[in-house]
N, C-alpha and C positions, 0 to 999 in steps of 0.2 A: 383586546384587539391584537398583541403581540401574539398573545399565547395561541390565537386562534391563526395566525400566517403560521406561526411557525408549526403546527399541529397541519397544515395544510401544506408544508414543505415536505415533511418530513412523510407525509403519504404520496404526494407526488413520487417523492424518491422510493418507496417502496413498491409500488405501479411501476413504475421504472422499471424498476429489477425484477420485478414479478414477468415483466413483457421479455426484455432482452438477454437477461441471466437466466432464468426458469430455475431459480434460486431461492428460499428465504433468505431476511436479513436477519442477520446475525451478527454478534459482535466481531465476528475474525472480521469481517467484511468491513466495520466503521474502523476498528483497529489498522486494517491497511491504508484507509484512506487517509487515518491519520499521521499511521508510519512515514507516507509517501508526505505530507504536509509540511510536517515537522523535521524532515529529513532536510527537504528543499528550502525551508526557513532557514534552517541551521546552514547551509551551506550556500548564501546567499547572506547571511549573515559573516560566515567567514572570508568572503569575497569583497565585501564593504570592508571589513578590518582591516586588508592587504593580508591576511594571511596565506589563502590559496589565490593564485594567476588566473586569470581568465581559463585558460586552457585545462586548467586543473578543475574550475567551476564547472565547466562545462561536461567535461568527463563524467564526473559528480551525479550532475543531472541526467546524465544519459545510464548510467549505471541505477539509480534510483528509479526513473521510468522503467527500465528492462526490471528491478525486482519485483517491482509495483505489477508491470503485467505479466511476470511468472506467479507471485501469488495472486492474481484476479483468475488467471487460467485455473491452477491448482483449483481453486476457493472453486468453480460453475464445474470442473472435473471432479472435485470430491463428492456430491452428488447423484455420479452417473456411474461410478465406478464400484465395482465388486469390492469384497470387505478390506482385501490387502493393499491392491491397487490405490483404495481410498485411504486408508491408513497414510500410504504412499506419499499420495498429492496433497494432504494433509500435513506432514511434518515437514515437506520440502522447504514451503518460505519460510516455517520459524527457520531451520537450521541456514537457509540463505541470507536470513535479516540478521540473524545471531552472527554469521560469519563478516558480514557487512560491518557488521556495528562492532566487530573484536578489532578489524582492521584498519577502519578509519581513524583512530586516536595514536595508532600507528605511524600513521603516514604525515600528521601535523608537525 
């Protein structure tokens, strides 16, 4: 019974993207979703410890949502785009997520 909702989730979500992206799913795509998850976790977690101030949490968040929806753009533009262009839209969020995540252990 589990296995059967979750196999019936997981095509939903596929239908999804099939209608609004004109995309396959692919792992970049579960991997953002998770980046953006786990970003927001972690920094929401550092917000309960007193580490980071409100203001700083919030920044956070808003920065995490803009890379979230620079790699979704990228991700539905890497499909529609000639071979360099796509190359292009393709390495932008690692090197954005890479620069993100060099910086943030920085700033604690």
């Amino acid at each position: 019974m589990v296995r059967a909702g979750r196999h019936r989730r997981l095509h939903t979500f596929g239908l999804g993207n099939r209608a609004f992206l004109e995309s396959p799913i692919t792992t970049e795509l579960l991997l953002f979703v998770a980046w953006g998850a786990l970003e927001l976790y972690a920094t929401c977690a550092l917000e309960a410890g007193g580490t980071l101030g409100l203001t700083a949490t919030w920044c956070l968040v808003a920065i995490i949502f803009c890379v979230f929806a620079l790699s979704l753009t990228c991700y539905v533009l890497y499909y529609r785009l000639a071979a360099t262009p796509s190359f292009i839209a393709g390495a932008l969020p690692l090197g954005v997520v890479g620069i993100f995540s060099a910086i943030l252990p920085l700033l604690l």
